[in-house]
C-alpha positions as CSV (number, residue, x, y, z in Angstrom):
1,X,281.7,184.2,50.0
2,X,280.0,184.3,46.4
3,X,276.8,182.3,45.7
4,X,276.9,179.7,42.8
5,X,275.3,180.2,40.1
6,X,273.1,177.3,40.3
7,X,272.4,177.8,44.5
8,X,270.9,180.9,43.4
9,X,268.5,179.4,40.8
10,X,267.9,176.9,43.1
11,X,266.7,179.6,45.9
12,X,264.9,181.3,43.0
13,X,263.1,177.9,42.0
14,X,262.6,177.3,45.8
15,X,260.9,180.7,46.3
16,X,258.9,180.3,43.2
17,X,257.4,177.5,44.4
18,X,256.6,178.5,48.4
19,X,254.6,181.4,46.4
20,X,252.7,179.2,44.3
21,X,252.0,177.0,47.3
22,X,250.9,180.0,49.2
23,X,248.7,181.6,46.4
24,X,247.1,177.9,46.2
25,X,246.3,177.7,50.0
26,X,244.7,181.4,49.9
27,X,242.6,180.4,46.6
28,X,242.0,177.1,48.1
29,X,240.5,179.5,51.3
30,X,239.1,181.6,49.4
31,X,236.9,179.3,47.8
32,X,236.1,177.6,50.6
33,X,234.6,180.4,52.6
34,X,233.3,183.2,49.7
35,X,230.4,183.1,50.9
36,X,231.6,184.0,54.8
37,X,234.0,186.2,53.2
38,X,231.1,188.7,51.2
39,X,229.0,188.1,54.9
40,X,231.8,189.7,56.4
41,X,232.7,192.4,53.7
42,X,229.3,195.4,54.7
43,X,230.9,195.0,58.3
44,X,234.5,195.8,56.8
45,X,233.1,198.6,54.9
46,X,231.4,199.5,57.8
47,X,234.5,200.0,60.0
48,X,236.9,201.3,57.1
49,X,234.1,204.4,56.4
50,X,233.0,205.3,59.7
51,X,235.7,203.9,61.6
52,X,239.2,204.3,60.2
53,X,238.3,206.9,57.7
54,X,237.2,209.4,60.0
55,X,240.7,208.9,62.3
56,X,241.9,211.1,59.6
57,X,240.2,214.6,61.4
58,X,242.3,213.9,64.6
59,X,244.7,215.9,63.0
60,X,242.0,218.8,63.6
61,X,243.2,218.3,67.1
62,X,247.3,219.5,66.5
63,X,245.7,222.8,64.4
64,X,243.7,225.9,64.7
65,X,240.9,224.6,62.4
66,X,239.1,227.0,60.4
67,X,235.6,226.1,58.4
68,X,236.3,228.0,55.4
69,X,240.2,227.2,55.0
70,X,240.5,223.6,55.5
71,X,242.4,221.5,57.1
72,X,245.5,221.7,55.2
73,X,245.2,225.6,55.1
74,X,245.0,225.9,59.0
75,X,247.6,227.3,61.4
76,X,249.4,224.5,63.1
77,X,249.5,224.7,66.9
78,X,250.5,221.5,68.2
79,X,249.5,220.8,71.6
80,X,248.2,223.7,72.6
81,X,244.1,222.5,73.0
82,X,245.0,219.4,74.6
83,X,247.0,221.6,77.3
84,X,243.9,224.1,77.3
85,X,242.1,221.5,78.2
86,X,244.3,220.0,81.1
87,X,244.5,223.3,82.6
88,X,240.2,223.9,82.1
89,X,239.4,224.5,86.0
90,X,236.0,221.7,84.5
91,X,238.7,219.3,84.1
92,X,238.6,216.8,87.2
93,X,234.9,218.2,87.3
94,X,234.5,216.3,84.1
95,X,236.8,213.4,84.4
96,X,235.2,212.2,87.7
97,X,231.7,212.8,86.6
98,X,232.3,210.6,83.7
99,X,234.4,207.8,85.1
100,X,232.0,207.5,88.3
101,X,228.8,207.0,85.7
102,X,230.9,204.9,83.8
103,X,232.0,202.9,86.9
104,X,228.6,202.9,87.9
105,X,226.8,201.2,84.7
106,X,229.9,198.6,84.9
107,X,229.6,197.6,88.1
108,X,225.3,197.1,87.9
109,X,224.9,197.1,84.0
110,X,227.5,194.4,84.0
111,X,225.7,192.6,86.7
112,X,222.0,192.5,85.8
113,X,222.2,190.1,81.9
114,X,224.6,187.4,84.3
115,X,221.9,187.4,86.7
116,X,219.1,187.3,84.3
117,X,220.6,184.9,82.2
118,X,221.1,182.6,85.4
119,X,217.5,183.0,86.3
120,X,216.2,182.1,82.4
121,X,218.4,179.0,83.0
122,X,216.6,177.7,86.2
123,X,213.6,178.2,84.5
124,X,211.3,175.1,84.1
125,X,208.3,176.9,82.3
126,X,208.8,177.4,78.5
127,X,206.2,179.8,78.3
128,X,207.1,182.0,81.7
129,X,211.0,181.6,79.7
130,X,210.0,182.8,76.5
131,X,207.8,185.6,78.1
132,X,210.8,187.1,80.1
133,X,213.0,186.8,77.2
134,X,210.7,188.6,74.7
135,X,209.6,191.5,77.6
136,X,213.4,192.2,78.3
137,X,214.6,192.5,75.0
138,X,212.1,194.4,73.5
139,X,213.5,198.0,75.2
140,X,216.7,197.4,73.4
141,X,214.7,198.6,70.3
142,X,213.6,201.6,71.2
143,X,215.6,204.5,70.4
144,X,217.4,206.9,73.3
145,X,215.3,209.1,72.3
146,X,212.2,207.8,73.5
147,X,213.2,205.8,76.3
148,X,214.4,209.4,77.6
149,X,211.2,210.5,77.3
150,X,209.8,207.6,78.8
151,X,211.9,208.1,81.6
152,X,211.0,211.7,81.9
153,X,207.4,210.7,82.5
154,X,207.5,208.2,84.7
155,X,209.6,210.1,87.1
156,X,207.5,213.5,86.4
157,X,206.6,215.3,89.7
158,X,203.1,216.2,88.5
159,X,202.2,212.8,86.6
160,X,204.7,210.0,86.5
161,X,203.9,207.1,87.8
162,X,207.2,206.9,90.4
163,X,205.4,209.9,91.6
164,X,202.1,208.6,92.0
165,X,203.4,205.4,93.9
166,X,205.2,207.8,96.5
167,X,202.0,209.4,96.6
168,X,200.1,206.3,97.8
169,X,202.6,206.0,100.4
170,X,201.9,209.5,102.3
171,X,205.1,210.9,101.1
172,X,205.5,213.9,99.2
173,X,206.1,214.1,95.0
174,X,209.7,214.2,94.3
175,X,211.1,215.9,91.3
176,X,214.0,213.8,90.6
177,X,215.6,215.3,87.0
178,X,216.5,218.5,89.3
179,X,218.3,216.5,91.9
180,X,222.2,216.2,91.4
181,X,222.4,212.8,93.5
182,X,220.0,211.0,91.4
183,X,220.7,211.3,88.5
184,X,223.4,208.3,88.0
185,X,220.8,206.4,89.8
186,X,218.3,207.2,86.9
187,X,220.8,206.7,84.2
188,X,222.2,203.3,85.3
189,X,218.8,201.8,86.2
190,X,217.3,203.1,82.4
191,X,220.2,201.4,80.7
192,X,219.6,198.6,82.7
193,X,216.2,198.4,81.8
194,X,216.9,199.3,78.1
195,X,220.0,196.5,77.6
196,X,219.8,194.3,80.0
197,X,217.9,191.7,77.7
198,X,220.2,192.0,74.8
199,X,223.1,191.6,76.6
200,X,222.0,188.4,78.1
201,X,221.9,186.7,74.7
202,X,225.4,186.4,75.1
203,X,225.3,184.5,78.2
204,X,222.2,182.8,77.2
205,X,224.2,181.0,74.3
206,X,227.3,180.5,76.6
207,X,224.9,178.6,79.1
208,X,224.0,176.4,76.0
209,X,227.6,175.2,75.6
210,X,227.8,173.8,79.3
211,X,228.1,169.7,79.2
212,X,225.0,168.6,80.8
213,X,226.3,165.3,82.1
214,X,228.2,168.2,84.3
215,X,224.9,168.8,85.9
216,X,223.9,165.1,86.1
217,X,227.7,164.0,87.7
218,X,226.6,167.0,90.4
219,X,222.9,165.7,91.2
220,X,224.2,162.4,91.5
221,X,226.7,163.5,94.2
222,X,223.8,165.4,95.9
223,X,224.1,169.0,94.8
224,X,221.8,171.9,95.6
225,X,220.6,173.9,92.8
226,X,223.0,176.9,94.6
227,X,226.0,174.2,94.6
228,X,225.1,173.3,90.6
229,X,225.3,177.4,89.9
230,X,228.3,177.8,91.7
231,X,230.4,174.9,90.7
232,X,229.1,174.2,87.1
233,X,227.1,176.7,85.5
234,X,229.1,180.0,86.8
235,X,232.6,178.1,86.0
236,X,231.0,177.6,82.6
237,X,230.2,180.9,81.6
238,X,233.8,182.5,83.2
239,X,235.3,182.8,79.9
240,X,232.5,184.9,78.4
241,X,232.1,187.0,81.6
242,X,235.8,187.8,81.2
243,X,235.3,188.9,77.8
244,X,232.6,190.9,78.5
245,X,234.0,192.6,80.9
246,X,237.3,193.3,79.5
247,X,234.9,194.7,76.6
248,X,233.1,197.2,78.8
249,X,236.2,198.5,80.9
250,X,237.2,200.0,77.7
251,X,234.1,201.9,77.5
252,X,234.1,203.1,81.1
253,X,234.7,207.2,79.5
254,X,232.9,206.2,76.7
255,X,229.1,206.9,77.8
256,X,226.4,207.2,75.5
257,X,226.7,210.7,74.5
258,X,222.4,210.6,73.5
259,X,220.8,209.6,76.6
260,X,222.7,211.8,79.0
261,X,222.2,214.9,76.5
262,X,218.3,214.2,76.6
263,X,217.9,213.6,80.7
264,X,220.2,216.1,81.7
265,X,219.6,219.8,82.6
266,X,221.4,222.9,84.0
267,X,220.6,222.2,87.3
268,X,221.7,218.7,86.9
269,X,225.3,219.5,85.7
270,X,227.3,219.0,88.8
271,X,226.7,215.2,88.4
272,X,225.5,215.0,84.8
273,X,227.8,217.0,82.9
274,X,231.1,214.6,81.2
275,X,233.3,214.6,78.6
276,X,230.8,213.5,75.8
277,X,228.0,216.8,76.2
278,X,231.3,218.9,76.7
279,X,232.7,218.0,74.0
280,X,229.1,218.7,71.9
281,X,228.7,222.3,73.6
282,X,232.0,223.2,73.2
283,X,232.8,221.7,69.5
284,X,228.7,221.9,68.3
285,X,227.6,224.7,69.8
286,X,230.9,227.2,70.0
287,X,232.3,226.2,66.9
288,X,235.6,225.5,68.7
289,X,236.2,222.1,66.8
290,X,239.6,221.6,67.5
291,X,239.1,221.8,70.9
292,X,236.4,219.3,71.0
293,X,238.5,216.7,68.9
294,X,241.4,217.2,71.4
295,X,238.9,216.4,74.0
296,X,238.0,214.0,72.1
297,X,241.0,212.1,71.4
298,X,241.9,212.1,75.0
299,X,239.5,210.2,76.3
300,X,239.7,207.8,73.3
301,X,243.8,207.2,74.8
302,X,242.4,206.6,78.6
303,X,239.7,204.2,76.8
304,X,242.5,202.1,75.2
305,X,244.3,202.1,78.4
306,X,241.8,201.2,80.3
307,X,240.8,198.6,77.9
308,X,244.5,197.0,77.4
309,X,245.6,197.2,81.4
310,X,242.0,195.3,82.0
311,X,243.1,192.6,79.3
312,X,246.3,192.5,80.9
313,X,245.2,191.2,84.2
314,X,243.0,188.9,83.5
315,X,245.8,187.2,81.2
316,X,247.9,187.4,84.4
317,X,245.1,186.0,86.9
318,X,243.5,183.9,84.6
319,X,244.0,182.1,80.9
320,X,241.2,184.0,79.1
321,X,242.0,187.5,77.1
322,X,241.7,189.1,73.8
323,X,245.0,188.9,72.9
């Protein structure tokens, strides 16, 4: 069946004019939030340069890269260092050491800011609040650099103050950087120490949006300050939790590749060697960079799987999600 004529150019006219009315909304947004707009655009820049950009070297990953040929120039090999590294007898080695620390700093890391932020909110005294605050957040500053050090010294055998305390006690110095079984101990509690202020702005500001005729409808019915933190305060901070949370599963085999590299020794690497500092020796220090960005890109995949089947269930259990 032909169209008219005049149905066309009425679809045309039609058409014409949705795309006017669209390109008059987005000016009409546009000038209405400029200002948010070019607030946002270094943090888009940010993420298209050293973000998006640099997904471009995964191909590194399917070829025999050479320094002095180039990417394009290189043999193409497929799959073959991703299988290398499947069949690396360090595999499992790696994998477990990596997803216990990371399991490890979720479980207490993700812990420690709900449990400080609950604290700061019982507080009565604005000065003891402020102090707490200011005290905790001010390791998040200081670079992994030398909180590693600092953690080094305190738990030196000879003269860190750990060691001096143990001292007092009648027990014998214990030179804890050579022990395998402490060391996730040592990491977790110094990222702990390092974060857990910062991360409790989140929940700080959460605690702010609570209703507090909430708390006056509960005192009135003769709640404890236990029954007001379980029914009121806790219920209104879920949805951030679960953000939060969903946010960190995805970084379970993402550790911080700095702090582990500067705490961690030879005799250590039985617990302390993962993915990150074998990806660093083997790409860094052996030259072998396609193997390293095979590695690499592997643990990204297990990341976003971890992250998406974490978002999953908590749209299944509950109504709060990132997508």
């Amino acid at each position: 069946m032909r169209t008219s004529p005049s149905a066309a150019t009425t679809q045309t006219s039609v058409s014409q004019t949705n795309l006017r009315s669209k390109r008059s909304t987005y000016l009409k947004q546009w000038k209405r939030g400029k200002y948010l707009f070019l607030l946002f655009l270094p943090t888009l820049l940010f993420y298209l340069l050293f973000k998006y950009v640099p997904m471009f070297g995964l191909v590194i990953s399917l070829k025999n890269y050479n320094l002095f040929k180039g990417v394009w120039a290189s043999e193409w090999v497929g799959f073959k260092y991703y299988k290398l590294f499947w069949e690396n007898p360090d595999f499992f080695k790696l994998i477990y050491n990596t997803f216990m620390l990371g399991i490890y700093r979720l479980i207490f890391g993700f812990l420690a800011p709900i449990l400080l932020a609950l604290l700061l909110n019982e507080a009565r005294h604005a000065f003891f609040k402020r102090f707490v605050q200011t005290v905790s957040y001010l390791p998040h500053f200081i670079s992994n650099v030398v909180a590693a050090s600092m953690v080094l010294m305190f738990l030196s055998p000879s003269s860190g103050i750990v060691n001096h305390l143990i001292q007092v006690f009648g027990f014998e110095p214990i030179n804890f950087m050579v022990m395998p079984g402490m060391f996730r101990s040592v990491y977790v509690i110094s990222e702990i120490w390092q974060h857990v202020g910062w991360e409790t702005i989140i929940y700080l500001a959460a605690l702010t949006s609570i209703d507090p005729q909430l708390y006056e409808a509960a005192e009135m019915d003769g709640a404890s300050r236990w029954r007001k933190i379980a029914n009121v305060t806790l219920p209104g901070i879920t949805p951030a939790i679960v953000i939060v949370f969903i946010l960190n599963v995805g970084h379970v085999l993402d550790i911080g590749f700095e702090k582990v590299f500067l705490l961690y020794n030879p005799a250590i690497y039985e617990t302390a060697d993962i993915i990150s500092t074998y990806v660093y020796r083997t790409g860094i220090g052996q030259g072998n960079y396609s193997y390293a960005t095979a590695i690499d890109f592997f643990t990204g995949i297990v990341s976003l799987v971890f992250i998406y089947s974490a978002n999953w269930i908590s749209r299944r259990v509950g109504e709060t999600s990132l997508w």
